[in-house]
N, C-alpha and C positions, 0 to 999 in steps of 0.2 A: 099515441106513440108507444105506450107500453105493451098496447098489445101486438105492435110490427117487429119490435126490436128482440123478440126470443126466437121468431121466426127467422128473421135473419141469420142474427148468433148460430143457430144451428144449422144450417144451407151453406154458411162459411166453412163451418165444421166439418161437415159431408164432402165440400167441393175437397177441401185440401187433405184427406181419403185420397180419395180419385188421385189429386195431382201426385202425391206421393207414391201410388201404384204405377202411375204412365211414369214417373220416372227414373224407378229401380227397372223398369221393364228397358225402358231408354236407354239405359245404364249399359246396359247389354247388347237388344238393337238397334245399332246406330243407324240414324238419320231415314228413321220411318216412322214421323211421329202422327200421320194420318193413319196407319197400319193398328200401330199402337192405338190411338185412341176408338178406332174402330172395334179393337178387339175388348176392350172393356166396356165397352157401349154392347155389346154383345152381352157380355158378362151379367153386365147389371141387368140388363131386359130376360137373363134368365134363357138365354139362348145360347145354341151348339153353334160352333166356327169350323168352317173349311177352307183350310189354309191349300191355297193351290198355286204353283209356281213350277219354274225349272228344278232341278235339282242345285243344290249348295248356295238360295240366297239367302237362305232361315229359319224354314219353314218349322223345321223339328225346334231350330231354338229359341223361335217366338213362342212356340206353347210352353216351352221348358222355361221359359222366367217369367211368365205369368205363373204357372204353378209353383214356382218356387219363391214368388213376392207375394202370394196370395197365403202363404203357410197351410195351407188345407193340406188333406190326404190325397195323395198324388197316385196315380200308376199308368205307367208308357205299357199299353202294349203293341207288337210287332205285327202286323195286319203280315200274314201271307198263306199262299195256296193252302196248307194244312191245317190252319186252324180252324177248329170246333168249335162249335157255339157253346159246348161246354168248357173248352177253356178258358172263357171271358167272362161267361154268368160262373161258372162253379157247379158242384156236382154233389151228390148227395152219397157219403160215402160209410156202409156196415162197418160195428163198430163189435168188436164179438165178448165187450167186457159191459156192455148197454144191451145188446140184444137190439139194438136200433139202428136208426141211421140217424145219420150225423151230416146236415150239412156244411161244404165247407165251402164258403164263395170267394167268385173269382176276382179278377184285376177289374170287375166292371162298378162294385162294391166300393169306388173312390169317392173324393169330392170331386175331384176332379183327373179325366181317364185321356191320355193321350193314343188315339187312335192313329201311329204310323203308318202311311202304305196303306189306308183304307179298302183301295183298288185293288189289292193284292187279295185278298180274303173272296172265298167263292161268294154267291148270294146266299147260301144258306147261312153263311158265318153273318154277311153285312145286317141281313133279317134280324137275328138275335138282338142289332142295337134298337130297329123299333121301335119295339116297345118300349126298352128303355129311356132314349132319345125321349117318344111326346108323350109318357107318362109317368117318366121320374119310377117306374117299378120292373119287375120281369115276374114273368110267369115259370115256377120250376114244379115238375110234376103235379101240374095244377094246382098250385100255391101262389097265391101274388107274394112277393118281397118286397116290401118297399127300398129306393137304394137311397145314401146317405143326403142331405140338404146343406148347403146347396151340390147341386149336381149337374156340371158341363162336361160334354164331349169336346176335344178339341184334335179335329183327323185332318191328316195331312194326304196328300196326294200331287205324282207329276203327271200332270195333264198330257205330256206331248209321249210318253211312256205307254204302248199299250201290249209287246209280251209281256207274259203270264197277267195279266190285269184283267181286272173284271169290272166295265165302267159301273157305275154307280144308278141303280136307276132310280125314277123320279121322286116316288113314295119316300126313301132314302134322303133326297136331297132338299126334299121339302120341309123336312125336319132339321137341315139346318140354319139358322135365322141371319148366317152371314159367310158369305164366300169372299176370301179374301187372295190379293194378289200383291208379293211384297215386291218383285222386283228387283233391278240390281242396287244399290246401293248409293250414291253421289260419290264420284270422285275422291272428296277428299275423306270421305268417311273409310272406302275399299282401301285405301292409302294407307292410312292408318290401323286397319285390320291386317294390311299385308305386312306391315310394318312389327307389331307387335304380338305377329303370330295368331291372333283369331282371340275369338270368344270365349274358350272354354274354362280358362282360369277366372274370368269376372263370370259366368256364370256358375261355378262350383262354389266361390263367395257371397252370391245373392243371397240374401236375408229375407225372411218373411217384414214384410211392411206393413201389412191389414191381416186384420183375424176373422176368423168363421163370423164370430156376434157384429163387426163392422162390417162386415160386407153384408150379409142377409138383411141389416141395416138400410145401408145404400139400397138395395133392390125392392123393400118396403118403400123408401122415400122417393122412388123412381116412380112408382105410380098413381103418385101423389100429382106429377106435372099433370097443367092444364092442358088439354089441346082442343080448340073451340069448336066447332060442327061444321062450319066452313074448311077447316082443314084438315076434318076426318075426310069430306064430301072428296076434298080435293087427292087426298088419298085411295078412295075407293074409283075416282073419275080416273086416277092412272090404271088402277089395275082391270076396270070394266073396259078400257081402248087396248090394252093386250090380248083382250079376250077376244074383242071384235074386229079385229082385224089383220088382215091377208100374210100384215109380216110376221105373224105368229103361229106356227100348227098347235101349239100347247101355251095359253095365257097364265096368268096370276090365280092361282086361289083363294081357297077364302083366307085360308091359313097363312099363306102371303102376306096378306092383306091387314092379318092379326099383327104378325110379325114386323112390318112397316111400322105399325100403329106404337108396339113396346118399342123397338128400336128407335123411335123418332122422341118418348120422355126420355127415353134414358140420355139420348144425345144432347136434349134440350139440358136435361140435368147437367150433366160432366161440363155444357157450357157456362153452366153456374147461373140458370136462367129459369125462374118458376114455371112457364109457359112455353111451346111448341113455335114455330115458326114454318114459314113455308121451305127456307131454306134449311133446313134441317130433312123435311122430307126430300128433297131433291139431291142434297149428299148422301142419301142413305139407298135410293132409290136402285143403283147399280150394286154397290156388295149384297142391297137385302132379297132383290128377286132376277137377276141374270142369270143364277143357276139353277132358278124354277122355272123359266119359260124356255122352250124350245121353237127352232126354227123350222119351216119347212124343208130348208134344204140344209145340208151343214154347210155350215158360215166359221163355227169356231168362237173361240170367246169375243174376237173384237169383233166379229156381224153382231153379236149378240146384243152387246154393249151399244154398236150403234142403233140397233133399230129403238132400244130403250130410251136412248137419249134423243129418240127423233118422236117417242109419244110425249115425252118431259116436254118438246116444244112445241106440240100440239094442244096442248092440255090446257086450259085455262091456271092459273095462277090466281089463288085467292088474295085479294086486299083489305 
């Protein structure tokens, strides 16, 4: 017993982390606590989120109170037609009292960088994130930079929107480990925002809740969950029947595949559970790969979503 009871102690310790993040984030978006919790489950696996919806359900202000409950180093930037890849990485600027140059880097240099409007920005601006995105660095005049740890993208986009937009292609979306759809809001929640005028006063008072050393914390203690060989198996069995079949011109990757794999401890984790479960991959199954596989014909996001959920019931199910 003495050697269970500090494991515990500390997993207790970790969950109510968590709990406290989902719910200054709550605090704010009301009455999306699947959203929410999807998006810190993101977090902790160490993965980029693409928040995609109509315009005004919250897209912008789901990332804005996760970065402001998280106290990290924050920067919004504005995705649109003009911007330069050097806007975002930074530029290396002569200095005539050095005789040198001086790098100065840009809004990309955060802990955490709120990509607005992603779709707005040509491909050669979306390119620049890349590298950033799956290797945490960038390349500037043949220099790697490492940027800061931990390090999330969190880009928003309206999907039914496409002047000046530049859709996002796949290399792009591969990189990010969850696509998110918030939706309108319940009744009584929209009620209540119409009522007291909206969000932005409880988001301008949100608090940092968790610090940089707690969180990289959590995302060490996330890879710690089990998940047994059977329900990797069962994992790779979904993404191998996307590959091979008709309702798909573009399946799962490997990288998908990875990304499933971290998103399903972390979920296990936040559910305050040492070990993995099948259900856990099957809630994760649609935010972590519908916007990596593509259809033969355009279908939209709900063909997508179905044809997904019609391999989930093809698939065997580990016991």
């Amino acid at each position: 017993m003495t050697d269970v009871a500090p494991v515990l102690r500390v997993a207790a310790v970790d969950i109510s982390v968590v709990r406290r993040l989902e719910s200054a984030v709550g605090s704010v978006i009301r009455g999306k606590p699947e959203a929410i919790r999807l998006a810190v489950v993101a977090l902790l696996a160490k993965g980029h989120v693409l928040i995609e919806d109509v315009p005004g359900v919250g897209k912008t202000t789901l990332a804005q109170a996760l970065a402001k409950a998280l106290g990290l180093d924050f920067q919004r930037i504005q995705f649109t037609s003009d911007l330069l890849p050097s806007d975002i990485i930074g530029v290396s600027i002569y200095r005539r009292e050095s005789e040198d140059f001086h790098f100065s880097p840009g809004p990309l240099f955060a802990n955490v960088v709120l990509a607005d409007e992603i779709n707005r920005a040509t491909p050669k601006t979306q390119s620049a994130l890349l590298e950033a995105m799956s290797e945490r660095q960038v390349t500037i005049e043949g220099r790697r930079r490492q940027l800061p740890e931990p390090f999330v993208v969190l880009a928003t986009q309206n999907p039914l929107e496409f002047q000046g937009t530049f859709p996002l292609p796949e290399s792009q979306l591969d990189r990010f480990l969850m696509s998110l759809e918030l939706g309108y809001p319940p009744h009584a929640e929209e009620r209540s925002l119409l009522i007291s005028g909206g969000v932005q006063d409880l988001l301008a008072d949100l608090k940092p809740v968790v610090g940089r050393e707690e969180l990289l914390l959590l995302q060490s203690e996330v890879t710690k969950i089990k998940v047994a060989d059977k329900l990797a198996d069962y994992m790779l069995a979904i993404a191998h029947a996307t590959r091979g079949s008709d309702r798909f011109a573009l399946g799962v990757s490997t990288r998908a595949a990875q990304s499933l794999f971290r998103a399903t401890q972390a979920l296990a984790f936040c559910e305050g559970r040492e070990f993995a479960i099948p259900d856990d991959v099957q809630r994760l199954v649609l935010p972590v790969l519908a916007h990596r596989v593509v259809l033969p014909t355009t279908g939209g996001r709900g063909a997508t979503r179905s044809a997904l959920r019609q391999v989930l019931s093809e698939v065997s199910v580990p016991l």
